[in-house]
C-alpha positions as a printed Julia matrix, in Angstrom:
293×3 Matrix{Float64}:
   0.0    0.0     0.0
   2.84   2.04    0.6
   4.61   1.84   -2.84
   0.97   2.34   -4.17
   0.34   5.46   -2.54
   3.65   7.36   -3.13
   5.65   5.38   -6.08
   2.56   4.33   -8.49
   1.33   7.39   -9.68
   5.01   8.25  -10.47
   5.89   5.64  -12.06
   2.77   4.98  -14.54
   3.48   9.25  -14.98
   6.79   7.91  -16.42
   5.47   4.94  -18.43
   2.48   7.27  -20.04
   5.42   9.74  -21.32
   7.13   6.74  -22.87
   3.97   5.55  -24.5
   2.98   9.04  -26.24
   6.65   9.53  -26.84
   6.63   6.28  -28.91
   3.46   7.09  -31.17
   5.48   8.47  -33.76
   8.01   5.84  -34.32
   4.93   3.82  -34.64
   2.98   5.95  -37.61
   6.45   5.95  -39.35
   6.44   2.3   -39.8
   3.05   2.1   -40.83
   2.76   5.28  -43.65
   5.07   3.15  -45.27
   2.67   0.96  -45.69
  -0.71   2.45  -45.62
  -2.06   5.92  -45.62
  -2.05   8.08  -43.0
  -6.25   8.0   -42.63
  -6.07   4.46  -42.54
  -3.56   4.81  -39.72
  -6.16   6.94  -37.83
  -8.62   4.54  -38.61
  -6.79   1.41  -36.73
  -5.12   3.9   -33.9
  -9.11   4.93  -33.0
 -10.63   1.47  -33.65
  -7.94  -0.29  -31.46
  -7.73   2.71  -28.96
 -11.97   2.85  -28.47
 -12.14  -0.51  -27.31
  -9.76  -0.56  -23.94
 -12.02   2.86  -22.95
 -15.2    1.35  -23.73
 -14.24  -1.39  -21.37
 -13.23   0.57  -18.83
 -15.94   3.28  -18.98
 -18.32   0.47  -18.93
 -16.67  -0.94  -15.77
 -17.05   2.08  -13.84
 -20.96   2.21  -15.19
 -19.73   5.79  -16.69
 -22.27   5.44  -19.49
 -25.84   6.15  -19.71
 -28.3    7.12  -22.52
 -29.41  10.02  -21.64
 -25.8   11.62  -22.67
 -26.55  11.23  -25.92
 -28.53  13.88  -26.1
 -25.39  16.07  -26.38
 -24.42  13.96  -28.94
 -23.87  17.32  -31.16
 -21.22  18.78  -28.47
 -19.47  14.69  -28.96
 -19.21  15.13  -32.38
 -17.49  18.51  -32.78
 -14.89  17.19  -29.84
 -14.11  13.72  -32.17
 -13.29  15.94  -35.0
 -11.47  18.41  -33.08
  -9.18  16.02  -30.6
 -10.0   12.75  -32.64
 -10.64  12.58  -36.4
  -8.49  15.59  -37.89
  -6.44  15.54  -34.94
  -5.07  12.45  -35.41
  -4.95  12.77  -38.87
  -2.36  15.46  -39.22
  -0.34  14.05  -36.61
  -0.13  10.75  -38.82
   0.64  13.43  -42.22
   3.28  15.41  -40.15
   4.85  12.16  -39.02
   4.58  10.88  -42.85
   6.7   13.81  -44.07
   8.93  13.9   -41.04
  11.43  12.51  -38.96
   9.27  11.29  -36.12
  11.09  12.45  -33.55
  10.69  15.92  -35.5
   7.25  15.43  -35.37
   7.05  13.94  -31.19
   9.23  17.32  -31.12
   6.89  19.78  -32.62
   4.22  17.98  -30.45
   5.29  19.26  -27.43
   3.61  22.8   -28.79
  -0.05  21.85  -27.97
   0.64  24.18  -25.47
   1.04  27.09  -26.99
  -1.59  26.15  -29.55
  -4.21  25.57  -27.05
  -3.08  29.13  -24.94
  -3.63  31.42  -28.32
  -6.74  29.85  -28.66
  -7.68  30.18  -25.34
  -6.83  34.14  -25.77
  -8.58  34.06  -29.05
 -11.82  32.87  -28.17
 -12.18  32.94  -24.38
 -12.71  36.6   -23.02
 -11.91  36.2   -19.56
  -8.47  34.92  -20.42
  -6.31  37.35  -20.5
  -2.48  37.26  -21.81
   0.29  38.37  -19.41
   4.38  39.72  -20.34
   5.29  36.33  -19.22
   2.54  34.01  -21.33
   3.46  36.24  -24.37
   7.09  35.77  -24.11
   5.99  32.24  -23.48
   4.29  31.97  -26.75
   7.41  33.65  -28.69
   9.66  31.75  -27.41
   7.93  28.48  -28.2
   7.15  29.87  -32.01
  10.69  30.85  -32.77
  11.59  26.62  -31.29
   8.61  25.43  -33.85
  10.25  27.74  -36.44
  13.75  26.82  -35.81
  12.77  23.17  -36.03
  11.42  23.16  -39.34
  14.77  23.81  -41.48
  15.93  21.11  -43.39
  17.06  18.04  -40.75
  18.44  15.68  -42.05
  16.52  15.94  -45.53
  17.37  17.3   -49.14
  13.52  18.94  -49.51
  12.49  21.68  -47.58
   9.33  22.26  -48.62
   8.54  18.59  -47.84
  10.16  19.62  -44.24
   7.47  22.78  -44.05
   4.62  20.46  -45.05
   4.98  18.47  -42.21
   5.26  20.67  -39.92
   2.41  22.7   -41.25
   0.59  19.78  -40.36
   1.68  19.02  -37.12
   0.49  22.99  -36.38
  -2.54  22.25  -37.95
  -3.12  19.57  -35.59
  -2.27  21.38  -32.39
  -4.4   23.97  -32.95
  -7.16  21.55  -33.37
  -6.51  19.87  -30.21
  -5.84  23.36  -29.08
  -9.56  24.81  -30.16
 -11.1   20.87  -28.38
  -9.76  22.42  -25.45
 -11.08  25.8   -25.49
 -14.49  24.2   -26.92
 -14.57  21.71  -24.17
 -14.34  24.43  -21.46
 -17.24  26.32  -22.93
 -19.75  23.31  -23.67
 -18.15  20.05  -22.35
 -17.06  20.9   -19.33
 -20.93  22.58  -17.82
 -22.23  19.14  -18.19
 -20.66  17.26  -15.45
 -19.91  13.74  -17.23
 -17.34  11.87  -16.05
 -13.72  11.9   -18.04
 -14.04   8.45  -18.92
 -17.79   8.66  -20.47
 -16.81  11.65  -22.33
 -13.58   9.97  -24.13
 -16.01   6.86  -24.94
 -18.21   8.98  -26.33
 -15.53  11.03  -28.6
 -13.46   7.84  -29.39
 -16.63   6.53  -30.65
 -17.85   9.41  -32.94
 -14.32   9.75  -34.44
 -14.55   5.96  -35.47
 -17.95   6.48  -36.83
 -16.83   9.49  -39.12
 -13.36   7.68  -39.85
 -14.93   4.97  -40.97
 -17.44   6.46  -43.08
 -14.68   8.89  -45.32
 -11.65   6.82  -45.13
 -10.93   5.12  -48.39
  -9.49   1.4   -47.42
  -7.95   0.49  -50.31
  -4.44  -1.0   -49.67
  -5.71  -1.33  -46.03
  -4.34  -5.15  -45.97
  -0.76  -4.0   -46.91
  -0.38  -3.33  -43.15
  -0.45  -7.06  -42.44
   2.7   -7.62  -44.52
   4.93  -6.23  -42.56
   4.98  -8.04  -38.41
   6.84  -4.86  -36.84
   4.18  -2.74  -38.26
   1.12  -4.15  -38.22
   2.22  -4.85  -33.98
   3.1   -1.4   -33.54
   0.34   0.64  -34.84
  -2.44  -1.82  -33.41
  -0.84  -2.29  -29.86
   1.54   0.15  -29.58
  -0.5    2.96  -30.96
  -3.96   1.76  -30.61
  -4.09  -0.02  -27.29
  -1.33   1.21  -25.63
  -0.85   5.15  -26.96
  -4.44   5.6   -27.37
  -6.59   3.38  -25.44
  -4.64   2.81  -22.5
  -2.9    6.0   -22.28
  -6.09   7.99  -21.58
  -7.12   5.42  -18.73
  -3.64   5.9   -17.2
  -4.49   9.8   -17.62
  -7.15   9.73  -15.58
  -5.21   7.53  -12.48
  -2.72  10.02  -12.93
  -5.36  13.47  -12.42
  -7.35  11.58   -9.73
  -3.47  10.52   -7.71
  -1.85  13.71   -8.39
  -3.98  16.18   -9.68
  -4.62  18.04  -13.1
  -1.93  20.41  -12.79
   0.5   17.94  -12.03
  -0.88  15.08  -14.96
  -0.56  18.39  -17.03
   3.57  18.1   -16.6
   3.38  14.88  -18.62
   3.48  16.58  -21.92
   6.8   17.67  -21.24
   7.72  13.53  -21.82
   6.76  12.34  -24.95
   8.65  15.38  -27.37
  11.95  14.12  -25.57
  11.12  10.21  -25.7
  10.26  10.63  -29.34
  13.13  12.89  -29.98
  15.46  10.35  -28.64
  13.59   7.32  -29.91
  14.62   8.72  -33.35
  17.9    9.7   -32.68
  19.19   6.55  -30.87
  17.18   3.58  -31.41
  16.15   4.66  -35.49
  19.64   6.53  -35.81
  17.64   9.55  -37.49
  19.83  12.17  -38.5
  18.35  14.67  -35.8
  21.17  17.82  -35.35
  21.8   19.32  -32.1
  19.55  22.4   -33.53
  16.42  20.05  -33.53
  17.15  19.71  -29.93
  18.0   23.05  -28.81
  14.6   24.06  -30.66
  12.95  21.29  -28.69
  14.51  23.2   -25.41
  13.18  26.3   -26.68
   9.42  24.62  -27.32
   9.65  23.41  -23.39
  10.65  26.51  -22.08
   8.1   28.64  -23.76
   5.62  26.32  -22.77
   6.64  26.28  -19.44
   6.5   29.93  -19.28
   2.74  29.47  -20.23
   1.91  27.42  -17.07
   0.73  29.28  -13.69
């Protein structure tokens, strides 16, 4: 009971890092393979089933949610569907531990946002230098690294913006309309996990789906390691994590995954990642610690 109560929490806070840092290793196996929607497609698929399960064994889910079903939807295509999606395009075009880097400024995304659409939030010298500091890492990051086309370089990490400001605007939206309605953390996941497989699979083309299975590494990585494990499981560890050592604290966690993936790439994939790509990454981290109160 006593490792429980003070070691746990720390050390699934360390294992969930790992797991999102890993994600991107994962989608750059598979886009070799298949596309990046049919990526998303398997990552929500294998990632809804875990939460179902365990939002159904806490007896999180009742029918009479679904009468915000229209709030459900907008949240799986903001911080499911097209989320997802870009991520998988970014890491595509990318080194993925470019891409885990330019994750870590979800951040920043979600704070202009926030400033953007949320009148009571109000920007201070220190957010705003925050927020600079932070752009000029994202900037920094996407020269050429370690590849002969830059434009290819921008694309991806056009997308990976793209994608943090949609998980960025999820949050904002969430605070206004998900948030009043009191459902618990595990219902509300279900519920957008679910809706982004329902859209997913109604506009993603599966041809060439079955190419996955050709390839062992692959096929194990994007369906466990991405879809159980960096989806499914990781938001259930989320949740021990805010209700052992708070939201503020489970916040921290992004700080993980930019440096696992970074260093996934580097040393285990032997990615030609510079020591600019990480001093950006420092600069990301700092600005994005500058935005937390």
């Amino acid at each position: 009971m006593t490792f429980q109560r003070k070691h746990l929490p720390l050390l699934i806070f360390a294992v969930l890092g790992a797991v999102w840092g890993s994600n991107f290793i994962y989608m750059k196996m598979a886009v070799a393979l298949i596309s990046p929607g049919q990526i998303v497609l398997f990552r929500v698929l294998f990632g809804f089933i875990p939460v179902l399960i365990y939002a159904g064994g806490r007896r999180s889910l009742h029918l009479r949610h679904l009468r915000h079903a229209p709030h459900f939807i907008v949240m799986s295509i903001l911080a499911t569907a097209f989320y997802y999606y870009c991520f998988a395009k970014g890491a595509a075009l990318l080194l993925s531990g470019i891409a885990g880097a330019v994750s870590g400024a979800i951040p920043l995304f979600a704070f202009v946002m926030a400033i953007l659409f949320i009148p009571e939030e109000k920007a201070s010298m220190r957010n705003i230098t925050g927020v600079l500091i932070a752009f000029a890492g994202v900037v920094l990051i996407a020269k050429p690294s370690g590849q002969d086309v830059f434009a290819t370089n921008l694309e991806g990490i056009g997308y990976m913006v793209a994608g943090s400001l949609s998980v960025g605007g999820s949050f904002v939206y969430a605070r206004k309309f998900i948030v009043p309605l009191r459902i618990p953390a595990a219902a509300l996941t279900t519920y957008q996990l679910g809706f982004g497989l329902l859209i997913l699979a109604l506009l993603t083309d599966t041809t060439g789906i079955g190419n996955l299975w050709t390839d062992p590494h692959a096929s194990i990585g994007l369906i466990v390691g991405l879809g159980i494990l960096g989806t499914g499981l990781a938001y259930i560890l989320y949740y021990y994590i805010v209700e052992t050592m708070g939201a503020v604290a489970a916040s921290s966690v992004t700080y993980l995954p930019p440096v696992v993936a970074l260093f996934i790439g580097f040393l285990l994939v032997g990615e030609p990642i510079e020591l600019m790509d990480f001093l950006s990454t420092g600069m990301i981290f700092i600005g994005v610690f500058l935005l937390k109160r």
